[in-house]
N, C-alpha and C positions, 0 to 999 in steps of 0.2 A: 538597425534603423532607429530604434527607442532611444538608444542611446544617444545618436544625432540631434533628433528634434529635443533633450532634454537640454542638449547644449546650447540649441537656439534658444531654448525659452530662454535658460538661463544668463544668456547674452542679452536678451532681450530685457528681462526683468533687470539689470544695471544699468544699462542702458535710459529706462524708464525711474530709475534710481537718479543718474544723472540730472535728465529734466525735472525733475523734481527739486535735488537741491537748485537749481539755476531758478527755479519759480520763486523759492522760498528765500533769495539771494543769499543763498549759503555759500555762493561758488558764484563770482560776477566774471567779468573780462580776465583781469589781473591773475584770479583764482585758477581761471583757466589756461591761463600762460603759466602759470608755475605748472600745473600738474602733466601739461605738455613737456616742458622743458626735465622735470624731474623723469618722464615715462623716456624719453628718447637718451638721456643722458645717463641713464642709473637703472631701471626696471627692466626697460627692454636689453641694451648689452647684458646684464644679469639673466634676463631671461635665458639669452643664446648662449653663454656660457653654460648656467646649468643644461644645456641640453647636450653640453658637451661632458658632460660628467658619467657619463652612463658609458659602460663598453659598446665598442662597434664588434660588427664580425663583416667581413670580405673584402673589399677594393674600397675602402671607403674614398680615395683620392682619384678612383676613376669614377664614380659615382659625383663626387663634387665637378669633376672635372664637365660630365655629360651633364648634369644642373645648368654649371654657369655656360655653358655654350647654348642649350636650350634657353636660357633665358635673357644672352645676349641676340639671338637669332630674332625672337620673338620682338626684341625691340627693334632689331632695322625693318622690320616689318611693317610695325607698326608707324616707321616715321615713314614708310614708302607709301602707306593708307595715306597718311597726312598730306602727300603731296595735291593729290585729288579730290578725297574724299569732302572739304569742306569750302571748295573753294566758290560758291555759289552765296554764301555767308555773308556780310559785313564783316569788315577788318576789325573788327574789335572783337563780333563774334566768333568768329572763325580762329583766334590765339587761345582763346577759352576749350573750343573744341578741340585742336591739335593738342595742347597740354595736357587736357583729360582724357587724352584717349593714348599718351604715351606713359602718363602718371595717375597711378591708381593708389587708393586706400591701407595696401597690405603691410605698410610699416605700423600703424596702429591697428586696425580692425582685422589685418591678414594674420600675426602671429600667435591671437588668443585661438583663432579658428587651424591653423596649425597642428597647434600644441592642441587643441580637446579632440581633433579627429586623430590624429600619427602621436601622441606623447610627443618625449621631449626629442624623437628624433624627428617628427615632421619642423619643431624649429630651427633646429639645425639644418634641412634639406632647404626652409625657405629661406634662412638668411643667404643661403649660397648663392641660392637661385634669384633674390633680390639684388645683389653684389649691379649688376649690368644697368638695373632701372637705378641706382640710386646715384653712378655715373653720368645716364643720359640726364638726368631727371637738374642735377646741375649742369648741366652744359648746352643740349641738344632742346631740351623743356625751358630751358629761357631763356633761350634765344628769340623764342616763340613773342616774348614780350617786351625783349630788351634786342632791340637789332643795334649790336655794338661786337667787336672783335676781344672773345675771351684770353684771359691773360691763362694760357695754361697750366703755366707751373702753382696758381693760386687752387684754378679749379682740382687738380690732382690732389694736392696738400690737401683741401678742405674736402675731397670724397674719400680719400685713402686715410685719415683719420678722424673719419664719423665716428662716434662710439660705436655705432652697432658693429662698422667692420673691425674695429681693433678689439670686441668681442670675439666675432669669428677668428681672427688670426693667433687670438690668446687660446681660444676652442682648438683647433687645428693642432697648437703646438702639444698641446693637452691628450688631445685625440693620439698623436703620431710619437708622442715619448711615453705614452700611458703614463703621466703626473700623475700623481694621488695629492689632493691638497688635504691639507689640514685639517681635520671634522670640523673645527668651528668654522675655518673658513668655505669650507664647500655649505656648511650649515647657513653662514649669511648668505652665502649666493644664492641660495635656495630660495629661504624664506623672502627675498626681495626678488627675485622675479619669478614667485606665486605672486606677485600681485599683479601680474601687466594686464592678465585677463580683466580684473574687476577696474584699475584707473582706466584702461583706454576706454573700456565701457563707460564710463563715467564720462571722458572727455566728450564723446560721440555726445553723446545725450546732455551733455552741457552746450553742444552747439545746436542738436533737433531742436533745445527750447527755446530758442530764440525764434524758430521763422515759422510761420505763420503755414501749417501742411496744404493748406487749399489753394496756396501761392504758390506753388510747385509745379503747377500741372500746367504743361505746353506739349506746343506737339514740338520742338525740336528737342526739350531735356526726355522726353519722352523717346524718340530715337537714340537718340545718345545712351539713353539708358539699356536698350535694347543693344547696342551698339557694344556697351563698356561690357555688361552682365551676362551676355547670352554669344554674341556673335566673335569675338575678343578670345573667350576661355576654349570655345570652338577650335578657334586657329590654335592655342595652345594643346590642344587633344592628341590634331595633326603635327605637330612639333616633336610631339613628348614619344610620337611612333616612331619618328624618323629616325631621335637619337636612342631608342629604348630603352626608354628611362624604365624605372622598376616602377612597381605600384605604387608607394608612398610619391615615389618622382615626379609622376603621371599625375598622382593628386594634387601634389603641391603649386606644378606648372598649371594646373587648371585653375584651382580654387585661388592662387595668387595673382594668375589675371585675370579671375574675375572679382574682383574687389572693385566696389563703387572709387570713383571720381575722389584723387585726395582734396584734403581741406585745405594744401596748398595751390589747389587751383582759385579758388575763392580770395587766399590771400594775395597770389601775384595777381590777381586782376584788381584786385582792390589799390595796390600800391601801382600799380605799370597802367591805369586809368582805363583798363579796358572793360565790357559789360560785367560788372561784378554783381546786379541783379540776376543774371541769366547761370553766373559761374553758381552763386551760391543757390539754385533753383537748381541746377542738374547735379552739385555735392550733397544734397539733400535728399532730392528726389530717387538718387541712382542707389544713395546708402538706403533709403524704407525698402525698397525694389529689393534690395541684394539678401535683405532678411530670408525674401521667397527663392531666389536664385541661387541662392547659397547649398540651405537644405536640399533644392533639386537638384544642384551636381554635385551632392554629396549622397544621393541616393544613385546616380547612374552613376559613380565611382565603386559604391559600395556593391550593386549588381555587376557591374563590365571588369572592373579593376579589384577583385578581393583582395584582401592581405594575405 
């Protein structure tokens, strides 16, 4: 358990690093669009590959297999909430909540928490187990904003060659021929994605500095957050029993949905004109919340689910 809370500080203290550069304008808009574009393009596929470097031992292809079914279940689920759950709302509030509640945080803030609880095999269990959200996430997630008829063959091209998945599928082939690469080149994979934990923290806390923490607080980012953090990773609990997932599986499916509200909620309302006050009030508010939420089902995993 010490060990846990040392990882939160220490996510927290870059984090708090981040805001920081963003006050001192060491890191503006621009600054912050590179160090995104560099984290999802380079650091993080780097990250999932090194986590493919390591030997496996047992079914590791039935294992991936029961990930990605658990974590495509969890999202028709999730759009079936959608149907009901929000429709009391304002039409503009109401694309804000459906998107946040089927698209969560865990491609930046999920793979450093990952990798410090399960090493380098919990990033490899969550890129698997992310594969289904990062499908819906272009297709079924904005729709939500854009009522228009998806050209398929585009949407497929653009999620089947995201880098993170042609990470995983170069992992995979890695895993399944036992490849040994090259020391310097397993050496660069390395050393670049040890960084993802410190830039994604950075990028977090490059966006905390901007908004104003006492502007946050409502009562529906405030359900929401209850909603995304607590009641969300639940239904994933129930999932993770169904298809018996192993311990690491079980943690990954919880702690991956419970990840705050991504920062893409914030952006598509920003561009698709819908409340992007209220989107970036509950990506804010749901990521401070998730510091506490985090630690907590990383303690009832650590007593219910041991390694």
């Amino acid at each position: 358990m010490l060990r846990l809370a040392n990882l939160q500080i220490s996510l927290f203290i870059m984090i708090i690093i981040g805001m920081f550069l963003t006050k001192k304008g060491l890191v503006d808009n621009d600054g912050r669009s590179l160090l995104t574009d560099l984290c999802i393009n380079l650091i993080i596929p780097c990250n999932i590959l090194k986590s493919c470097l390591t030997p496996f031992r047992g079914n590791i292809l039935l294992t991936f297999g029961h990930l990605f079914l658990a974590g495509a279940v969890l999202e028709i689920i999730f759009i079936g909430l959608n149907q009901f759950l929000f429709n009391r709302y304002p039409e503009e509030r109401k694309k804000v909540l459906q998107y946040g509640t089927l698209v969560c945080n865990s491609g930046f803030l999920g793979y450093p928490i990952a990798e410090g609880v399960y090493g380098t095999t919990g990033t490899l269990y969550a890129s698997v187990f992310l594969i289904p959200l990062r499908l819906i996430m272009w297709s079924v997630g904005t729709s939500y904003f854009i009522k228009q008829k998806h050209n398929n063959k585009i949407l497929i091209k653009k999620v089947l060659s995201h880098p993170c998945l042609i990470a995983v599928y170069m992992g995979v082939l890695v895993i399944l021929f036992e490849i040994r690469l090259p020391e310097f080149l397993s050496m660069t994979v390395k050393y670049i994605g040890n960084c993802n934990a410190a830039v994604t923290m950075f990028i977090v806390g490059t966006i905390l500095a901007e908004i104003p923490l006492h502007s946050i607080w409502n009562k529906d980012s405030v359900l929401y957050s209850i909603l995304r953090l607590v009641i969300l990773p639940t239904i994933a609990l129930l999932v993770s029993r169904i298809f018996r997932l192993d311990s690491i599986g079980t943690g990954i499916a919880i702690l991956m949905t419970g990840m705050p509200a991504g920062a893409t909620t914030a952006i598509f309302a920003a561009r698709y004109k819908s409340d992007v006050k209220f989107a970036t009030q509950l990506t804010i508010l749901s990521t401070v919340l998730s510091m506490g939420t985090i630690l907590m089902w990383c303690f009832i995993l650590n007593r219910e689910f041991p390694l």
